[in-house]
C-alpha positions, -999 to +999 in steps of 0.1 A: -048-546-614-073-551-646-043-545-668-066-511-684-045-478-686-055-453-659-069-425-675-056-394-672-074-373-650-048-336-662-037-325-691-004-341-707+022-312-709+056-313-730+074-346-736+064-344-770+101-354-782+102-380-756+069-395-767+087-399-799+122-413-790+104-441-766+082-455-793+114-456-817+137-473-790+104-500-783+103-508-820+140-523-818+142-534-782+120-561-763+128-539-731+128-504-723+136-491-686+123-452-681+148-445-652+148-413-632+139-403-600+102-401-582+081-372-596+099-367-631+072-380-650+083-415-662+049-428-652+030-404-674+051-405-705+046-448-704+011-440-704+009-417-730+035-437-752+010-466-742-019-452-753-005-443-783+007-474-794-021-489-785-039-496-820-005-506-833+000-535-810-021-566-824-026-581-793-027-554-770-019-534-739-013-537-706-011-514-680+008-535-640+011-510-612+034-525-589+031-498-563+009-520-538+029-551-544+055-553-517+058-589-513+078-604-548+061-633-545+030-624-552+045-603-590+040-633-610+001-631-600+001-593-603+011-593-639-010-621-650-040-609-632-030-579-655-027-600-684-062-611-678-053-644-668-073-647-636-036-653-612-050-687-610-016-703-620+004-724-594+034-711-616+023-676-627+056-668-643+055-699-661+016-692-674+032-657-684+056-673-706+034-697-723+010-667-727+031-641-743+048-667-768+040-657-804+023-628-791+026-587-800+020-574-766+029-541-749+031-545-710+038-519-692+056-524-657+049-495-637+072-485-605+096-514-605+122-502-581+114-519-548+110-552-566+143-547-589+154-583-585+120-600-593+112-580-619+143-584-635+137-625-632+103-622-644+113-600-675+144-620-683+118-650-688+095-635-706+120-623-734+132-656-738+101-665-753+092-663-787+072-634-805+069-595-799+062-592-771+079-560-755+077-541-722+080-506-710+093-506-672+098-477-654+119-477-623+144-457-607+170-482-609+179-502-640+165-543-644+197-550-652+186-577-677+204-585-712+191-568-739+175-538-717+176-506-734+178-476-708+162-439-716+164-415-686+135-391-683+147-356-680+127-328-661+110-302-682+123-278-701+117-248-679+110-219-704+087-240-721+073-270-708+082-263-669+063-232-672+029-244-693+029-272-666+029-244-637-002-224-654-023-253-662-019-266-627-023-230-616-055-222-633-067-257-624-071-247-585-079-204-595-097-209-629-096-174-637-056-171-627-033-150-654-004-135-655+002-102-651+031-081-660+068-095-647+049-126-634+060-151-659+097-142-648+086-153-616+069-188-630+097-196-647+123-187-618+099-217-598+103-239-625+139-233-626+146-236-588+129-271-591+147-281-619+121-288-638+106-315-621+071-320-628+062-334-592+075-303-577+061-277-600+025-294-596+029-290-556+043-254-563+017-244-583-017-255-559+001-228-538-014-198-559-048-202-540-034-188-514-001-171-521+005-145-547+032-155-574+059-139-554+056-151-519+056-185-539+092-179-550+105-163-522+093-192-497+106-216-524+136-202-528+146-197-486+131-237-483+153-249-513+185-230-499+180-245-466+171-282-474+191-287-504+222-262-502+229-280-466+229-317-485+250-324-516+249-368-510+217-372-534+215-366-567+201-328-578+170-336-585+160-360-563+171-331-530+149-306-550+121-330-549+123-335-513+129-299-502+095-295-528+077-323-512+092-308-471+081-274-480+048-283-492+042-306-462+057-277-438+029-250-453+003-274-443-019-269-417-005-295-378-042-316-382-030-317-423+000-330-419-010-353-394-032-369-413-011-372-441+010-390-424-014-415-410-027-420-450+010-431-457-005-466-446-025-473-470-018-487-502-035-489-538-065-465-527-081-450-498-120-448-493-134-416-471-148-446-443-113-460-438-103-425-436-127-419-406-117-453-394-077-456-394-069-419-391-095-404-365-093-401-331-090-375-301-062-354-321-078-357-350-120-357-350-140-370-371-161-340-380-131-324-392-120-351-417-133-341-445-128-305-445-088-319-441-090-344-469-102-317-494-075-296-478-050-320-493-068-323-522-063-289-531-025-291-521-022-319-547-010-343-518-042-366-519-057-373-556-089-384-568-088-420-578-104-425-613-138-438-617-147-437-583-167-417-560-152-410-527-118-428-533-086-415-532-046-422-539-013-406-528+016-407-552+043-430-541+068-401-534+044-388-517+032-411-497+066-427-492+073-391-477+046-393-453+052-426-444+089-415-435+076-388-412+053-410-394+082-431-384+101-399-371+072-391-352+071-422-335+033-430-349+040-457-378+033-489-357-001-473-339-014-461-377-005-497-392-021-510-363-048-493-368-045-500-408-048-535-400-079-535-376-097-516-401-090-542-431-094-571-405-130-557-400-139-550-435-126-588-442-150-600-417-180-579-431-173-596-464-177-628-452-215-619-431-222-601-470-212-632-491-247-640-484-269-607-493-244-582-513-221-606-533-218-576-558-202-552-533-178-581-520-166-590-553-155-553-560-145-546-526-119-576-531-107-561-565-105-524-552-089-532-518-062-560-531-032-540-522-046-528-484-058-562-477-021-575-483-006-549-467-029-553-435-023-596-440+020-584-446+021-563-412+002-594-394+020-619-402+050-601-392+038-586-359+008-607-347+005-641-367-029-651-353-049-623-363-033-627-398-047-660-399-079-641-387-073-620-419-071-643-445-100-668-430-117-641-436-113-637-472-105-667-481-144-677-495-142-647-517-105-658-530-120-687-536-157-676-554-145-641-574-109-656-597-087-648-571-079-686-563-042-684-566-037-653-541-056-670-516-035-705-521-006-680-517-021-668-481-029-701-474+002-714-473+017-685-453-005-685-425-008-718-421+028-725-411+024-691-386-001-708-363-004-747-357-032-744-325-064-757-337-089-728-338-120-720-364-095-694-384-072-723-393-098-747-404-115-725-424-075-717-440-073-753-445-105-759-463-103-732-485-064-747-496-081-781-503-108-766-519-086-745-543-061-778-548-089-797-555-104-776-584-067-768-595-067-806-601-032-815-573-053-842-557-021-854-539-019-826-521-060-818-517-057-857-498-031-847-473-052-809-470-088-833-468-073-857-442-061-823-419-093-807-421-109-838-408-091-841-381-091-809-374-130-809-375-134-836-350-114-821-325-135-782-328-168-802-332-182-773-350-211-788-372-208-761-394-171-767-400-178-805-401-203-800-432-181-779-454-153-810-445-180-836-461-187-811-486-146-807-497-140-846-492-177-852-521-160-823-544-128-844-539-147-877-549-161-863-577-129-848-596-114-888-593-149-898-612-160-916-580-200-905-590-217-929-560-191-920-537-196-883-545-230-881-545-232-903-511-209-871-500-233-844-512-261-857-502-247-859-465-232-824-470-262-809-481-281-825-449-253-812-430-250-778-446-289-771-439-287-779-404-258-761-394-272-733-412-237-723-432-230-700-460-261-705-484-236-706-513-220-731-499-256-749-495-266-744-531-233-755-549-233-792-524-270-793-546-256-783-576-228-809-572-249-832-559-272-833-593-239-834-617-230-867-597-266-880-607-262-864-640-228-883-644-237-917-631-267-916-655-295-909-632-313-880-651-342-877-635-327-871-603-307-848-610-331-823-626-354-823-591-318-816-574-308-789-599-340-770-596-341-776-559-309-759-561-320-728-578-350-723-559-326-723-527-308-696-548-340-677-555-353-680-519-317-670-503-307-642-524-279-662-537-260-649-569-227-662-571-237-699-566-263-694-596-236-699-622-230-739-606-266-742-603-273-732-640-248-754-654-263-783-635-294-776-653-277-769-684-260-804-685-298-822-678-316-805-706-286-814-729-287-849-719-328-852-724-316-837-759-330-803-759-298-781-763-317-750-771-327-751-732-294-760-726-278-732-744-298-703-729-295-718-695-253-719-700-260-685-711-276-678-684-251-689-662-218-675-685-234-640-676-234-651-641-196-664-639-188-635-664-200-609-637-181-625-605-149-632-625-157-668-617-136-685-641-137-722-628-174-721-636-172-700-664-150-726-680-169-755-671-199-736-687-180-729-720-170-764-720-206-776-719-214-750-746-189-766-763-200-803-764-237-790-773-223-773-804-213-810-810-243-829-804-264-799-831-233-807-855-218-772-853-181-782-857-162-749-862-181-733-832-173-765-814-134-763-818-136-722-814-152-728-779-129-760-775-097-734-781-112-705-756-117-731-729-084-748-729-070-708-723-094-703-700-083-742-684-053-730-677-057-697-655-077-723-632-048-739-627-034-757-659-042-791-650-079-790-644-089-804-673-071-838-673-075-845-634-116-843-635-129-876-650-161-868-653-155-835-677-120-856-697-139-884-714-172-862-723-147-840-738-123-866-758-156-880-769-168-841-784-134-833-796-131-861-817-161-857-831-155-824-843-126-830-856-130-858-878-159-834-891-135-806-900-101-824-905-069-818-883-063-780-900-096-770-901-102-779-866-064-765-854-077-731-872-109-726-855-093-740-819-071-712-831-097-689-829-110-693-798-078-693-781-074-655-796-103-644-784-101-662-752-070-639-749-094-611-734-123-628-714-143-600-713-144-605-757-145-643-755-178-644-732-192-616-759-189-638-788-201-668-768-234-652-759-240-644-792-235-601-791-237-593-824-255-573-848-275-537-837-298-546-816-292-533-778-288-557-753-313-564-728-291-548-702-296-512-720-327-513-700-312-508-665-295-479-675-314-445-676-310-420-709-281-406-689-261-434-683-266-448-716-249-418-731-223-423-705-220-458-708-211-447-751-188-428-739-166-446-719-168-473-749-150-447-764-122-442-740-128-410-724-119-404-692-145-386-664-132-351-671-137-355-708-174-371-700-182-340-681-171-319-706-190-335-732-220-336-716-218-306-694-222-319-662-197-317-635-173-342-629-183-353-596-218-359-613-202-376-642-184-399-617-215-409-603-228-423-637-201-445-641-200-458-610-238-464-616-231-480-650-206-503-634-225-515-612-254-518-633-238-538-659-220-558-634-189-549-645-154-536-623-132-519-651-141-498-683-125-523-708-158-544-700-179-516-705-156-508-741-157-547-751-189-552-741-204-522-761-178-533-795-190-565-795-228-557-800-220-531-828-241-503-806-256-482-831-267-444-827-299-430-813 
């Protein structure tokens, strides 16, 4: 969902006329639907059209799979999350609008059909805006919105492009497979059977590791007759495909195609652990997972996720197949079951690591969006309590890694499921408070504040109790009530300690606790706080929390007037927000390093930082920045100052500025640290001579094959660098990696 286009993990065959004749209809229309059926290709040609437009779009583009999205609320967030801005929005489609207006962007809406009606409301709104802005949907249905240009994707052209698709999957799985004589009549009689469609030929063609070129055509051909000859009601192509996709599942080995049914159930990606967990049992052991898994591998059924060891994905078709067979067999509710236990567990383990492996939870969130939906989807439609189980769960990370507006969305579901007073729910309505609080509705975060306390003295949980004292100070302090705020932390830190709850939780009442001082004037104070604070950090472990804890001390050494602490110690804590995807903190930090830059008289950077922070503002929420007293009037105060330095224009062009770059986070936290020039970052050092190189390399946009080609290594081996890298530099997606690496000029060795 990072918006990046998925590499391309086999070689692009053919299309090279449709490449063309998409980029020509996308310079006259705002909309262009690829239509056709699963498995033609429309997927791949968007990307490669994409990618080649890429430098030719000023402000981008962005790649939305929609695949794991089955609930149309939750699109809006999807595509802004895509966007890069953060799904914080109360009105996502509405932050889309305002965000695309006077923009050139190319987005990319990938697998639109099951979500025909929103996406056709989203679009519609976006195109009423003004500027450039233009998507590329594909979809097997038309939007059906004005102005929508429509270019079917054919198949291949069998003699040509049909049959160099066939030999390079072929020679993929057999590298030393040719053609002997009379055997490229029998490749292109495949293609032809299957029409050309590129789905089909790839699952045709894996067959050659175990079938000579023949036996290929002849079972082909006696599956074909009998599954498509016996049903003219669909389309041609679309009864090829599924006598392709029934024949390839039929040549499968019993324990294969039982566990690609069971697979159906996932969504977005599937990890070899949830493989062991959702899909063994007595008919299916364990020990024999693997071997199976790389069995479907090889039949082109399960594929490789990018980037990632040990990951996987299905194609829809595919797994929309599978998923159709488990229902026949009478094994879909058992598998989603089963689905759901899994994911209910893994939510639970997040919340015991939010204290010891923050890093691992933050990507687990990213990675597993789609299944964790799913599993909360198929709860709250079969067993409503453990849904509210579910998103208890995961609500702290919603909360701590930018994900605030999927977890207000979850929220809000589950909470009219289940009334009965239990843990789950009070932890579902502290997290809603929390998140309307920050988002700046205090009318709402009152009636939320006022539940929670009621709720709390009916559990008696002192745990529970603490974090209600904690929500009710945080509440206190975005009205600018400083003595009744810190009265709050104070008692919520007391609280917190004794109850022993989530030391994040403990260091941000501290950190709060010392911006209250800070804010009623009491300096002194609050610096012992604030380093009390990160000491709890240092002695805990804590990470996440840091970035609170650093702006506290960032706002007391600018107040005793030494900014050039208070700069590196925001910098300190940008990295930290930067890293977590943390932008309420982030923000907040920005914001500081904005009225420094006033107080040292550096007006231009002021309003650039000014601009990037009113963006960044409104993926909290939009209204943040008006409903906190205590960050409005320091800010009125700073903006005015710079801009009776510069002059209105002066000031509106470097606001501007920062805006732009604000448009991509990962580039605005760059340029706010200060990244340029040749020198390497201090980060180089965690990286070995190996992952360095690697690190260049995906700067430069190659994909893991092309790595492992370049460096001849294998691409398992090359896969494990750049999950090292990742993790390294704390980043989750490549376009960090590529930003990060542009925006400190790295030079060569």
């Amino acid at each position: 969902m990072d918006g990046t286009l998925p590499a391309e993990l086999t070689s692009f065959v053919g299309r090279r006329d449709e490449v063309v004749d998409v980029q020509r209809l996308l310079a006259t229309s705002r909309l262009l639907t690829l239509t056709g059926p699963g498995g033609v290709g429309k997927t791949r040609l968007a990307v490669r059209v994409a990618a080649r437009m890429r430098r030719s779009v000023r402000d981008g583009v962005r790649f939305v799979d929609l695949t794991g999205v089955r609930d149309e609320a939750l699109l809006g967030q999807t595509v802004a999350t895509a966007l890069g801005l953060g799904g914080h929005a109360e009105d996502p489609v509405a932050q889309l609008a305002e965000h695309v207006e006077g923009r050139d962007l190319l987005v990319v809406l990938d697998n639109c059909e099951h979500l025909t009606r929103a996406c056709a409301s989203l679009v519609g709104r976006l195109l009423t805006v003004p500027g450039s802005t233009r998507v590329l949907a594909t979809s097997r249905h038309l939007l059906d919105v004005a102005g929508e240009q429509v270019c079917p994707v054919p198949p291949l052209p069998v003699a040509d492009a049909g049959v160099r698709l066939f030999l390079d999957r072929a020679a993929a799985v057999v590298p030393d497979f040719e053609l002997a004589g009379g055997d490229h009549e029998q490749v292109r009689a495949i293609c032809a059977a299957l029409d050309g469609m590129p789905l089909a030929i790839e699952l045709a063609a894996v067959r050659v590791r175990t079938l000579p070129l023949s036996a290929v055509r002849t079972r082909l051909d006696d599956c074909l007759r009998l599954l498509v000859g016996g049903d003219r009601s669909g389309p041609a192509h679309q009864r090829t495909l599924a006598a392709t996709i029934t024949w390839s599942y039929d040549l499968c080995s019993p324990d294969e195609q039982l566990l690609w049914r069971r697979l159906s159930v996932f969504h977005g990606g599937i990890t070899l652990d949830a493989v062991h967990e959702v899909c063994a049992d007595d008919d299916l052991p364990g020990a024999r997972v693997l071997g199976l898994v790389d069995g479907l591998v090889d039949k082109s059924v399960l594929l490789p996720a990018a980037g990632e060891q040990a990951r996987y994905r299905m194609q829809d078709t595919v797994r929309q197949f599978g998923f159709a067979q488990l229902g026949d067999a009478g094994e879909r509710e058992l598998a989603q079951r089963r689905h759901r236990d899994h994911f209910r567990r893994l939510a639970r383990r997040c919340v015991g690591e939010m204290t010891t492996s923050q890093s691992v939870v933050h990507q687990r969130l990213v990675a597993e969006c789609a299944n964790f939906r799913a599993a909360a989807q198929w709860s709250v439609e079969h067993e409503p309590r453990l849904a509210l189980d579910i998103v208890a769960s995961l609500g702290i990370g919603w909360l701590c890694f930018g994900m605030v507006e999927e977890g207000r969305h979850w929220f809000a579901r589950v909470l009219a499921l289940d009334p009965d007073p239990s843990p789950q729910r009070a932890m579902v309505l502290w997290g809603n408070a929390i998140a309307v609080t920050v988002q700046g509705n205090r009318s709402t975060a009152t009636d939320l504040l006022a539940q929670c306390r009621a709720l709390a003295d009916h559990l008696g949980d002192d745990k529970f109790t603490a974090m209600t004292v904690f929500a009710h100070a945080l509440d206190s302090l975005a009205a600018g009530d400083n003595t009744a705020a810190r009265a709050g932390f104070a008692e919520a830190v007391e609280r917190i300690d004794a109850a022993g709850a989530l030391a994040g939780t403990a260091c941000v009442a501290r950190a709060c606790l010392a911006c209250a001082m800070m804010f009623d004037g009491d300096i002194a104070d609050a610096k012992a706080v604030a380093e009390e604070a990160l000491l709890k950090c240092e002695q805990t472990g804590e990470q996440w929390a840091r970035s609170y804890v650093l702006y506290a001390l960032a706002l007391v050494a600018w107040a005793q007037g030494d900014s050039g602490e208070a700069v590196a110690v925001a910098g300190r804590g940008v990295r930290v927000a930067h890293r977590f995807s943390d932008l309420i903190s982030l923000s907040m930090l920005m914001e500081l390093l904005a009225w420094i830059a006033v107080s040292d008289g550096d007006h231009e950077v002021a309003a650039e930082r000014f601009g990037a922070v009113s963006r960044i503002w409104q993926l909290v929420g939009g209204r943040t920045m008006t409903a906190w007293q205590n960050l409005r009037i320091p800010h009125g105060r700073a903006e005015a100052e710079a801009r009776a330095a510069l002059g209105d224009e002066a000031f509106e062009v470097s606001f501007g500025t920062g805006v732009e770059r604000a448009l991509d986070i990962d580039h605005a936290v760059a340029h706010v640290l200060g990244g340029g020039g040749t020198r390497r970052s201090p980060a180089w050092g965690l990286l070995t001579r190996r992952e360095i190189q690697v690190a260049e390399l995906l700067g430069g946009g190659l994909a893991n094959q092309e790595i492992a080609a370049r460096l001849t290594i294998s691409r398992r081996t090359a896969e494990g660098h750049v999950n090292n890298v990742l993790v390294k530099l704390g980043f989750s997606s490549r376009a960090q990696v590529a930003a990060w690496l542009a925006e400190r000029c790295v030079v060569d060795r």
